[in-house]
LOLUMFI-219191 format. One record per atom (N, C-alpha, C, O, CB): residue in one letter; x, y, z. Coordinates in steps of 0.2 Angstrom, whole numbers, plus 5000, padded with zeros to 4 digits. Glycine has a CB too. Example, Ala and Ser with C-alpha at 12.3 -4.5 7.8 and 13.67 -1.06 7.14 Angstrom:
! residues 2
A506649725039;A506249785039;A506649845039;A507149835042;A505749785045;S506449895035;S506849955036;S506450005039;S506750065040;S507049975029;
***
This chain:
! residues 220
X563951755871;X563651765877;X562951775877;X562551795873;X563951825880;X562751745882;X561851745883;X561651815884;X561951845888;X561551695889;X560951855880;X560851895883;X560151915883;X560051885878;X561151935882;X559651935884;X558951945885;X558852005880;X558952065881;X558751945892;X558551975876;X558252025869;X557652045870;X557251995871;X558151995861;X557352105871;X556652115872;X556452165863;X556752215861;X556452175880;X556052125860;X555652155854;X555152195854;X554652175857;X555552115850;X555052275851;X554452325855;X554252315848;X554652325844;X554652405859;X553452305847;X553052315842;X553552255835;X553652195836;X553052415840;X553652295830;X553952235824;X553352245820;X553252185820;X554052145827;X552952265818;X552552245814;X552052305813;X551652315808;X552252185815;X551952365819;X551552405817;X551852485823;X552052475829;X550852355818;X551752515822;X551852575827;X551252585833;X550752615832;X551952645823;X551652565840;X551352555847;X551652635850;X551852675846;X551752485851;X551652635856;X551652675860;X552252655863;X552152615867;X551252675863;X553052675862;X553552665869;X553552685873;X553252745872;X554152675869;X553852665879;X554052645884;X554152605888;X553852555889;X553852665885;X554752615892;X554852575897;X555352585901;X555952585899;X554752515895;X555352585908;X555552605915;X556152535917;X556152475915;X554752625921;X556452575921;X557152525923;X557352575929;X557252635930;X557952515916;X557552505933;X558252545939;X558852485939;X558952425937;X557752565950;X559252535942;X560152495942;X560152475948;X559852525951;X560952545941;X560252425952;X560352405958;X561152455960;X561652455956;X560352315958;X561252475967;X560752505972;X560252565972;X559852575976;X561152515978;X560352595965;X559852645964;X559052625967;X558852565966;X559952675957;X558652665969;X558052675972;X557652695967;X557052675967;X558052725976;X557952735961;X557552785956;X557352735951;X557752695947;X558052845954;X556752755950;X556752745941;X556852775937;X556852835939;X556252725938;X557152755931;X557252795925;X556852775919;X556552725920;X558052785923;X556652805915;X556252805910;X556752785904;X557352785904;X555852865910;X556352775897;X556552775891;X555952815889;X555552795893;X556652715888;X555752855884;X555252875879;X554552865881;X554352825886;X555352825872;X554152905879;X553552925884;X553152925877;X553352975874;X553452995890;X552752875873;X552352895865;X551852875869;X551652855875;X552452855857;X551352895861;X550552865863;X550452845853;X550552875848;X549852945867;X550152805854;X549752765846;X549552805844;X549252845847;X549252705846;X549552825836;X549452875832;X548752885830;X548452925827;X549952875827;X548452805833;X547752815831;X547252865839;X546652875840;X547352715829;X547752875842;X547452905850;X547252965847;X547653015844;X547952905857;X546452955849;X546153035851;X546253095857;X546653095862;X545353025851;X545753135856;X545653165863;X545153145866;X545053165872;X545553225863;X544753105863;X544153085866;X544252995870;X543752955872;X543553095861;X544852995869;X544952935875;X545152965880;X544953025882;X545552885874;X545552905883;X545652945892;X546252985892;X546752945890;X545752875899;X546353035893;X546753085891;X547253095897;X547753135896;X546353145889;X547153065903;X547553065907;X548253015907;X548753035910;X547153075911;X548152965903;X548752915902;X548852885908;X549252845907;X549452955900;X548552885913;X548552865918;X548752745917;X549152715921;X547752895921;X548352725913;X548752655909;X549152665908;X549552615910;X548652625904;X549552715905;X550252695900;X550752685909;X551152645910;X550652785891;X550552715912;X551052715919;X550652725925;X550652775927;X551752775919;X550352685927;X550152695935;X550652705939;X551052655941;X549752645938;X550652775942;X551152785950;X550952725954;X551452705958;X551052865955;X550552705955;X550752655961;X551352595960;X551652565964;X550052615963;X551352575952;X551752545949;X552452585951;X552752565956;X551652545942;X552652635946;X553252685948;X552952735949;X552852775945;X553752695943;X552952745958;X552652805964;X553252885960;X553052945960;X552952755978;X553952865958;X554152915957;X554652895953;X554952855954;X554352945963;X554752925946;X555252935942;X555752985941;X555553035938;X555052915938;X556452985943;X557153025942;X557353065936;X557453125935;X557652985942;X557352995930;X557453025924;X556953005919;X556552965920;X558152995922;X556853035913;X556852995906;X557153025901;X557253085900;X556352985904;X557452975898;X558052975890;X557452955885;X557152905885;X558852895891;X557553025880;X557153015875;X557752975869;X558352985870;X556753095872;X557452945864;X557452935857;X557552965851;X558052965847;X557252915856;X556952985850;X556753035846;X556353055845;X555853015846;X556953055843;X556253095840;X555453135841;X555053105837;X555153125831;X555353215839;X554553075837;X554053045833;X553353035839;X553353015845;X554352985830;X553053035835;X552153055840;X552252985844;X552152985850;X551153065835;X552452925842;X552252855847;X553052845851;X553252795853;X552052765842;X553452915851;X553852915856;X554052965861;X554452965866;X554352895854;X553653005859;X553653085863;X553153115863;X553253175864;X554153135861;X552453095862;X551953115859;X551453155865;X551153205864;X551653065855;X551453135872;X551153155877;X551853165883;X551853135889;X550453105880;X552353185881;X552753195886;X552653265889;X552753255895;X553453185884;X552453305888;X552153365892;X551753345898;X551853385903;X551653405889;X551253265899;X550853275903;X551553225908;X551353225914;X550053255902;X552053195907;X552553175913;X552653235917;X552553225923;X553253145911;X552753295915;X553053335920;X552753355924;X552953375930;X553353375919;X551853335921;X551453355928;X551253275934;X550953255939;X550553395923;X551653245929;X551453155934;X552053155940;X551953145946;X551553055928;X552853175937;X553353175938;X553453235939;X553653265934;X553553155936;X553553285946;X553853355946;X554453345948;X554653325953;X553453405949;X554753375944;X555353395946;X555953345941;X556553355941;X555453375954;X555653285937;X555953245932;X556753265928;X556653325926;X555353225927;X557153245927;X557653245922;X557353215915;X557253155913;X558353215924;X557253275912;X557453215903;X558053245898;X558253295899;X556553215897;X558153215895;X558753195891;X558653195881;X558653145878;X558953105894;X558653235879;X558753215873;X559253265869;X559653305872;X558053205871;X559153265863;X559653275860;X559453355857;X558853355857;X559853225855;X559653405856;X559153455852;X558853455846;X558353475844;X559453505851;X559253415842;X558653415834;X558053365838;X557453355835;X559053355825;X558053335843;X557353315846;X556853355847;X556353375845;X557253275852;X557253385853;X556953425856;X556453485851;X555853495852;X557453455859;X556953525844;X556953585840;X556053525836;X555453535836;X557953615834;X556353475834;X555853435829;X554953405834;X554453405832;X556353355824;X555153385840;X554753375845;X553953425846;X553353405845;X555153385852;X554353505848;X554053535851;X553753565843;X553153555841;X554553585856;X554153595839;X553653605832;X553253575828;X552853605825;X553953605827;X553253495827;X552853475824;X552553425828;X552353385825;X553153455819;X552453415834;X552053375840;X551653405845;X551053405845;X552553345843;X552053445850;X551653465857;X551253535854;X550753565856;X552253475865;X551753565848;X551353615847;X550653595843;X550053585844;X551853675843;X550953585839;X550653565834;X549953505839;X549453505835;X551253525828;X549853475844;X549253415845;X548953485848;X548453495845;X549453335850;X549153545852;X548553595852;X548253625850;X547653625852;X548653625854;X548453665842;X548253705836;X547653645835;X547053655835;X548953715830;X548053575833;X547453545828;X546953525834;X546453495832;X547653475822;X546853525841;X546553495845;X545853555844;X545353535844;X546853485852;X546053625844;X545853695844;X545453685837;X544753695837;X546453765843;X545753675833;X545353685824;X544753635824;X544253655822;X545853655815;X544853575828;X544453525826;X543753505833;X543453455833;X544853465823;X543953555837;X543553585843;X543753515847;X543353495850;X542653605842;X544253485848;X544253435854;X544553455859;X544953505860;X544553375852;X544453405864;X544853435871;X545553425869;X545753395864;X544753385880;X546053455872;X546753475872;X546853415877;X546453405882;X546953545873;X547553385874;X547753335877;X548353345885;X548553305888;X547853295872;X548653415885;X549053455889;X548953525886;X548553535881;X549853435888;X549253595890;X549153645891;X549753685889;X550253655891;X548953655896;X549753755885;X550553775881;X550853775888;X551353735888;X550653855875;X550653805894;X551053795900;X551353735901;X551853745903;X550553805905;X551153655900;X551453605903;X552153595896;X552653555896;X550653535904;X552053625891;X552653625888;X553153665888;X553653655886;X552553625883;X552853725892;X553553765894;X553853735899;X554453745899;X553553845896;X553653705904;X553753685910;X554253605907;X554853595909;X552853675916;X553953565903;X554253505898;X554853545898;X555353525901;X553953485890;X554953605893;X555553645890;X556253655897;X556853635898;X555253725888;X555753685901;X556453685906;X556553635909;X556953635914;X556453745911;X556253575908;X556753535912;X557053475907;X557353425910;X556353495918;X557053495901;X557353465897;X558253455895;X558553495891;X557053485892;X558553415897;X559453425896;X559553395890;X559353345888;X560053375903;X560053435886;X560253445878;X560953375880;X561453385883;X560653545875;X560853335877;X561353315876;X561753285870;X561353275865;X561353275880;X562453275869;X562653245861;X562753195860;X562953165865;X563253275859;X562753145854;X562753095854;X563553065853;X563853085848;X562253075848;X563753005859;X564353015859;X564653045867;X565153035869;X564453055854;X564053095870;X564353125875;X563953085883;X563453105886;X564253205874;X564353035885;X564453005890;X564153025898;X564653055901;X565052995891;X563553025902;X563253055906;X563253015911;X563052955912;X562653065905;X563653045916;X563953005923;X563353035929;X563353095931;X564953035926;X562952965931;X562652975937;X563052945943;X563552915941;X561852955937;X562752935949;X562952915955;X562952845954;X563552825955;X562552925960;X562352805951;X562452745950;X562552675942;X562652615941;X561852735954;X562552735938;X562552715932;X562852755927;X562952805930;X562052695930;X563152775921;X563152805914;X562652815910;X562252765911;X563552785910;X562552855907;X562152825901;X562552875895;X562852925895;X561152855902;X562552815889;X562852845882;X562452845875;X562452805871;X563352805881;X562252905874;X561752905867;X562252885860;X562752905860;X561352985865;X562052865857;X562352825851;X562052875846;X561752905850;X562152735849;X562052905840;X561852915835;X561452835830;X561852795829;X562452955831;X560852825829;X560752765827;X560052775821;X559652735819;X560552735834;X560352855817;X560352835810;X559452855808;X559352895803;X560552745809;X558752845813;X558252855810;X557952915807;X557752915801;X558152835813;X557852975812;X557853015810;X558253075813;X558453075819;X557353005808;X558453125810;X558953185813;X558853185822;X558353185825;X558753265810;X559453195823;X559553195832;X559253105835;X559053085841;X558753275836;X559153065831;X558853015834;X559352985836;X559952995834;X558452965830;X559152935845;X559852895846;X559652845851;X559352855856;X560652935849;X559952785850;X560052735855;X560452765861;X560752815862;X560352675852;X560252705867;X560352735874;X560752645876;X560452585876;X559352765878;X561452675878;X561852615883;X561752635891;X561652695893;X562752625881;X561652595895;X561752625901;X561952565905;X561752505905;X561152655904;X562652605908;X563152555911;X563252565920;X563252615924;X564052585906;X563152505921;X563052515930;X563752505931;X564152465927;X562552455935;X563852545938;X564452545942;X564452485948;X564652475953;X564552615945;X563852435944;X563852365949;X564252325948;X564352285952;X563352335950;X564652325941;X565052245937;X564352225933;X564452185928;X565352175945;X563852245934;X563452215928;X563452215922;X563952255921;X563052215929;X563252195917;X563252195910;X562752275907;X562252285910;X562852115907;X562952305903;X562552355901;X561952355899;X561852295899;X562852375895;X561252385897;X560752375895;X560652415889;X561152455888;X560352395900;X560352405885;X560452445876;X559752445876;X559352395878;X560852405867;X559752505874;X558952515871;X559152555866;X559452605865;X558452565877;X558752505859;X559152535852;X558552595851;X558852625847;X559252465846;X557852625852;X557452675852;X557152615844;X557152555845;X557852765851;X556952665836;X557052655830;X557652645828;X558052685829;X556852685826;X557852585825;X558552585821;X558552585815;X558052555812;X558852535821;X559052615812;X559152615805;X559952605803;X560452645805;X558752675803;X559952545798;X560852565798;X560952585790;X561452595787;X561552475800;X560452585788;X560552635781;X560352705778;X559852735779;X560152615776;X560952735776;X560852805776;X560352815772;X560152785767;X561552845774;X560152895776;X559452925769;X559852965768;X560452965769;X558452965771;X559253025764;X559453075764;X559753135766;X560053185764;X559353085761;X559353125777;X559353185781;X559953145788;X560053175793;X558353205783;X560153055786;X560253045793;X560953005788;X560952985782;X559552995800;X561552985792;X561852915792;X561352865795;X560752865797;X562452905798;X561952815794;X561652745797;X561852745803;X562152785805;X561852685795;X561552695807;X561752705814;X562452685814;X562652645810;X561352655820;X562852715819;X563452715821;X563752635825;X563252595826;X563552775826;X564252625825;X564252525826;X564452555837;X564652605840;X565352465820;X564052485838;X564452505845;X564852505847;X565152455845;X564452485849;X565252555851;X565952555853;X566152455855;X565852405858;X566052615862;X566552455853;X567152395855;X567052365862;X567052305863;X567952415854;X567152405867;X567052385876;X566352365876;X566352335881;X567052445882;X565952365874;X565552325874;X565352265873;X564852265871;X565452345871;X565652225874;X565652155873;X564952125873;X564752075869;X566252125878;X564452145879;X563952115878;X563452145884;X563752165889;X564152045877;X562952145883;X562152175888;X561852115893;X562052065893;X561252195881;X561552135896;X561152095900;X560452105896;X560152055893;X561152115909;X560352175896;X559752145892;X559752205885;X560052255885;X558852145897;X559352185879;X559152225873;X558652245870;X558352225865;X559352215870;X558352295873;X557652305869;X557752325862;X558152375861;X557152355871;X557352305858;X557652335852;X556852335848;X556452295848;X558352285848;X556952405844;X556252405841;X556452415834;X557052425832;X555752445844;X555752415830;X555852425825;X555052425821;X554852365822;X556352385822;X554852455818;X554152455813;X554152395809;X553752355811;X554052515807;X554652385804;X554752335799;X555052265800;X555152225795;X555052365794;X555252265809;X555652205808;X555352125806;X555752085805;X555852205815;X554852135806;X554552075805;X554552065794;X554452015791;X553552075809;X554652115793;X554652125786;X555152085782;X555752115782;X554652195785;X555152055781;X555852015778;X555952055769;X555552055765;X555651905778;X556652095770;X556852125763;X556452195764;X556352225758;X556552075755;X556352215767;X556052295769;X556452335768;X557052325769;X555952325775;X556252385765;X557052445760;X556452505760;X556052505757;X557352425749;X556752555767;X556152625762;X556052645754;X555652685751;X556352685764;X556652595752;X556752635745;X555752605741;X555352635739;X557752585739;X555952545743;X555452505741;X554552545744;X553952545740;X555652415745;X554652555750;X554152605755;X553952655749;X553452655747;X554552645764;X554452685746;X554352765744;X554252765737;X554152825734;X554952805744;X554152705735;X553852675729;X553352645727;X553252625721;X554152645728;
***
C-alpha cells in the first residue's frame, strides 16, 4: 500500500516539530516542541519562527517523544503561546525533561550571565498541565486516538499512532527510533498487527543517512 513518508533531519540533530489536525476536528495537535542544540540565548528567544500563531492561531494538544533538548528543549515557553494546552508524555520524560533540561537551561543561563530563555514560573505552570501517560495505553479523544508505542531510544521514549474516527488510515510519528537494545532501553516494540498501513509517516532519525551505524561503533 502507498503511503507518504516524511523524513526529519537524517544526518544531523534539528529542532522537531510538527502540527496536524484530523478532519472534522478544528484543533491542532502538536508533536514535540525542540530547538537546535547550537541555540543561544542571544538569538531570538521568543521562538516565534519555529510556530507563528497566525499559522496555528490555537493549539489543543501536544504529544511529546522524549526528552532530549531538540525535542522538548523550549517547551515551557508553549504554555505561554498556548494557554490552556494538553501535553502528553510519558513520566520518565517528564522526571528526565524537567532535571536535566528546563531546569538545568536556567542554572547555566544564571552562571554564564545570559538572558534566560523561560522563567522557573513557566515550568511550574508546563508541570501542571502535563498528562502522564503509559506506553501501550490508548487515548480516546472526540475525533481521533492516540497510541504511544515504547520505541527503544531512550527511557520513557515513544512513538505516536493516531487513529481517526473518519475511516482514514492512521498517521505514525516514529519521534527517534531505535530497534536495538542498550543498556537503559529495549528495542522498539513492533507495531500492533491492525495496523496494516498510515496515510502518512514521519520518521526520524540522527544516523539515518549513515549506512552500518551501530552505537557500539559511536562509543568507540
Amino acid at each position: 500500500p502507498r503511503v507518504k513518508v516524511i523524513f526529519g533531519n537524517g544526518a544531523r540533530i534539528g529542532r522537531s516539530h510538527q502540527v496536524f489536525r484530523i478532519s472534522p476536528d478544528k484543533d491542532w495537535n502538536g508533536v514535540d516542541f525542540g530547538m537546535a542544540p547550537q541555540f543561544s540565548s542571544s538569538d531570538d528567544g521568543n521562538f516565534s519562527g519555529l510556530l507563528p500563531k497566525q499559522v496555528v492561531p490555537k493549539m489543543r494538544r501536544l504529544f511529546v517523544t522524549h526528552a532530549h533538548l531538540d525535542h522538548v528543549g523550549p517547551l515551557p515557553f508553549i504554555v505561554k503561546m498556548y494557554p490552556g494546552i494538553e501535553i502528553f508524555m510519558t513520566k520518565e520524560t517528564q522526571v528526565l525533561a524537567h532535571a536535566m533540561i528546563w531546569s538545568q537551561s536556567i542554572r547555566i543561563a544564571d552562571m554564564e550571565n545570559r538572558r534566560r530563555l523561560f522563567e522557573p514560573i513557566d515550568i511550574d505552570r508546563l508541570l501542571e498541565q502535563i498528562r502522564i501517560v503509559e506506553p501501550g495505553e490508548e487515548l480516546r479523544f472526540e475525533h481521533f486516538s492516540a497510541l504511544p508505542l515504547s520505541n527503544g531510544h531512550i527511557p520513557g521514549s515513544v512513538s505516536w499512532i493516531f487513529i481517526p474516527k473518519n475511516d482514514t488510515d492512521p498517521l505514525f510519528f516514529s519521534g527517534d527510533l531505535s530497534f536495538q537494545p542498550q543498556e537503559l532501553t529495549r528495542g522498539a516494540v513492533p507495531i500492533p498487527d491492525r495496523f496494516r498501513k498510515f496515510s502518512i509517516a514521519v520518521v526520524e532519525s540522527t544516523n539515518l543517512m549513515t549506512l552500518g551505524y551501530s552505537r557500539e561503533l559511536e562509543k568507540d
